[in-house]
C-alpha positions in Angstrom: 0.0 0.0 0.0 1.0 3.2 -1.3 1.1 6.7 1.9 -0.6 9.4 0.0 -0.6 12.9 2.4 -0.8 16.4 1.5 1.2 18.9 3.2 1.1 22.7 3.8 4.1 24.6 4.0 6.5 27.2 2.8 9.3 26.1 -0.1 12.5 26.7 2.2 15.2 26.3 -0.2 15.1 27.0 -4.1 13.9 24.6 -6.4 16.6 22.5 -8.2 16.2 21.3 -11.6 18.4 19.3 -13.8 16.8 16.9 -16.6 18.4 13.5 -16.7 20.6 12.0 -19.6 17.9 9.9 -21.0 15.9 13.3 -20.9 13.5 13.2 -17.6 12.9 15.8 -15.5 13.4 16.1 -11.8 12.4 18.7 -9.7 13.2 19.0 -5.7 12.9 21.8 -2.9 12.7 21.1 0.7 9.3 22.1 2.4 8.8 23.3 6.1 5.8 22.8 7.4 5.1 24.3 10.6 2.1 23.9 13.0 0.8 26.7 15.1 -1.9 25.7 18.5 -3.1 27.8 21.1 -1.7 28.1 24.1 -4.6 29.4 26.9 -1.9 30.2 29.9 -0.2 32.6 27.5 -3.4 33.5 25.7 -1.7 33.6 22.5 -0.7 31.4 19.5 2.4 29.7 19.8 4.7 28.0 17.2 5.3 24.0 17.5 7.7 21.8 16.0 8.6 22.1 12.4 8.4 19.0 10.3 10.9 19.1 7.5 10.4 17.1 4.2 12.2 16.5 0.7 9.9 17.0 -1.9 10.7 15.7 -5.5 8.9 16.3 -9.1 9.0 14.3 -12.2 8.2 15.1 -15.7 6.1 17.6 -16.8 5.1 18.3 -13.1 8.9 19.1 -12.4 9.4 21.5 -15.6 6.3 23.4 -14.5 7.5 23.2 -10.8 11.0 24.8 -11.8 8.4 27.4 -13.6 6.5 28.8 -10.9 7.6 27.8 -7.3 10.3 29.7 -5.9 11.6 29.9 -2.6 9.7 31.8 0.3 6.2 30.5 -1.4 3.3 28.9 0.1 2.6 25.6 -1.2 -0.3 22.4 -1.5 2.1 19.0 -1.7 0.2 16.0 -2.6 2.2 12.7 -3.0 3.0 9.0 -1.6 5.6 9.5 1.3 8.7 7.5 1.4 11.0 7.2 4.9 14.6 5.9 4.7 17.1 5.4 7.0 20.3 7.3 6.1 24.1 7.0 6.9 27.1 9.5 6.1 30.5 9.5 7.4 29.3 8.0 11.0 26.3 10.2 10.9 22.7 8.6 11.1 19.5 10.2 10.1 15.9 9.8 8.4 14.9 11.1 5.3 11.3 12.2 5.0 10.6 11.9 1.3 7.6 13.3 -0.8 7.3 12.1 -4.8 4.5 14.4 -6.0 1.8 13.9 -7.6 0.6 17.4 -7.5 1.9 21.0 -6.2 0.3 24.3 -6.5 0.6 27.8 -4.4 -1.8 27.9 -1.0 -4.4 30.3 -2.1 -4.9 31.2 1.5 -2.0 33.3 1.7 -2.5 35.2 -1.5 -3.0 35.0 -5.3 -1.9 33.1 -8.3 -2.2 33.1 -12.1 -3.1 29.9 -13.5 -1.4 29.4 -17.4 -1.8 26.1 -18.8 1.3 24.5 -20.5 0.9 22.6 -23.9 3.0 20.1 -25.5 4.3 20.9 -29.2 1.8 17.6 -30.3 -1.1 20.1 -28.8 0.5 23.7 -30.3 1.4 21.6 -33.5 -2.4 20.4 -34.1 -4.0 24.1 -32.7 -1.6 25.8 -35.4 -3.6 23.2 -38.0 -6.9 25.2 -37.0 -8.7 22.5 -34.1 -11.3 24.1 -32.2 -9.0 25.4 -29.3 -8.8 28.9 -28.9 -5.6 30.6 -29.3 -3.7 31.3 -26.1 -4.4 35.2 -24.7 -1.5 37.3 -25.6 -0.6 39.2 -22.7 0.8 42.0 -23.2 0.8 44.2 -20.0 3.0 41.7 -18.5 5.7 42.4 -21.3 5.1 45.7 -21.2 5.6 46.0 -17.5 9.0 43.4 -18.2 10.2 45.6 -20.5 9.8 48.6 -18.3 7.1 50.7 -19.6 5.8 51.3 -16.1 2.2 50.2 -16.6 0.6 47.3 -14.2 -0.6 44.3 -15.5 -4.5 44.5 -14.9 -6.1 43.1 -12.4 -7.4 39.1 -12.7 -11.0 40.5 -12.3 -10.3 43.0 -15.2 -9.0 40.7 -16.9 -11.3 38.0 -16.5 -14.3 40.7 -17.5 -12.3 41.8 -20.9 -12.4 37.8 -22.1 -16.2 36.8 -20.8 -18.6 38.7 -18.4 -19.3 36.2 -16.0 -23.1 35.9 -15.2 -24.8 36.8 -12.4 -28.1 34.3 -11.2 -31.0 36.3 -10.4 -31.4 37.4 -6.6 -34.3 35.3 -4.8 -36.6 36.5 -2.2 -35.7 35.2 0.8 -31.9 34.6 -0.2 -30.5 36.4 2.8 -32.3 34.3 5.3 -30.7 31.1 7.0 -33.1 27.8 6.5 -32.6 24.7 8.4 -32.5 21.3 6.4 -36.0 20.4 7.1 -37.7 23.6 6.0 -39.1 24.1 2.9 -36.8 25.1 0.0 -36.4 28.7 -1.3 -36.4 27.4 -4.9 
């Protein structure tokens, strides 16, 4: 049986790519994860142990992991955990391995920009007119790269400029609580 977790943390050392000779991909950062409780005598939170763990990408995971993580950032882990023993000049330890399956940035903490990587089998057969849209061109964030000043837009602007999102009609009654057993506003 395989240990699948996910973990919460923050990426404590820069990611480290390097592409193998028979052309794989292999991604790796170490991840703190820290855990906070409550301590009532001091009335306060308090930090607990940290639980330190190697985390390690593969393939197209680990090219877009080398992409967009960097050190400092807040991150989801999901993967099978592996625990070895480990020996080096006289010195014993245990490693606390993660192979991922998936990473991405802990939206609690702040905001990210979703941009979905294609393969040249997928640009080679939108370039031969399938029904995939083009990707958006986005051009405030050279602009700003290439030092004109201007600030990319906002997601929300930008989300409005490429389809007005709908809004469902307000019902009466909407603002009101209703317990699971009372009729239903619909």
């Amino acid at each position: 049986m395989t240990d699948i977790l996910t973990l919460t943390g923050v990426v404590a050392t820069a990611p480290r790519h390097l592409r193998t000779p028979t052309g794989l991909a292999i991604t790796s950062f170490r991840l703190a994860s820290s855990q906070r409780r409550y301590d009532r005598q001091k009335s306060a939170w308090v930090d607990a142990d940290t639980n330190w763990y190697t985390v390690t990408t593969f393939r197209g995971l680990a090219d877009n992991v080398a992409a967009s993580v960097d050190k400092g950032d807040r991150v989801v882990v999901t993967g099978r955990l592996r625990i070895r023993p480990w020996e080096n000049a006289g010195k014993t330890g245990t490693a606390v391995e993660v192979d991922a399956d998936a990473v991405g940035h802990d939206l609690f903490w702040g905001t990210s920009r979703f941009v979905k990587t294609t393969s040249s089998k997928q640009s080679s057969e939108t370039a031969e007119g399938s029904e995939l849209p083009p990707e958006p061109d986005d051009e405030a964030a050279r602009a700003t790269e290439e030092g004109s000043g201007e600030a990319p837009p906002s997601l929300v602007e930008a989300a409005a400029a490429v389809a007005p999102v709908p809004t469902a009609p307000a019902f009466e009654g909407a603002d009101e609580w209703h317990r699971v057993d009372d009729e239903s506003p619909f």
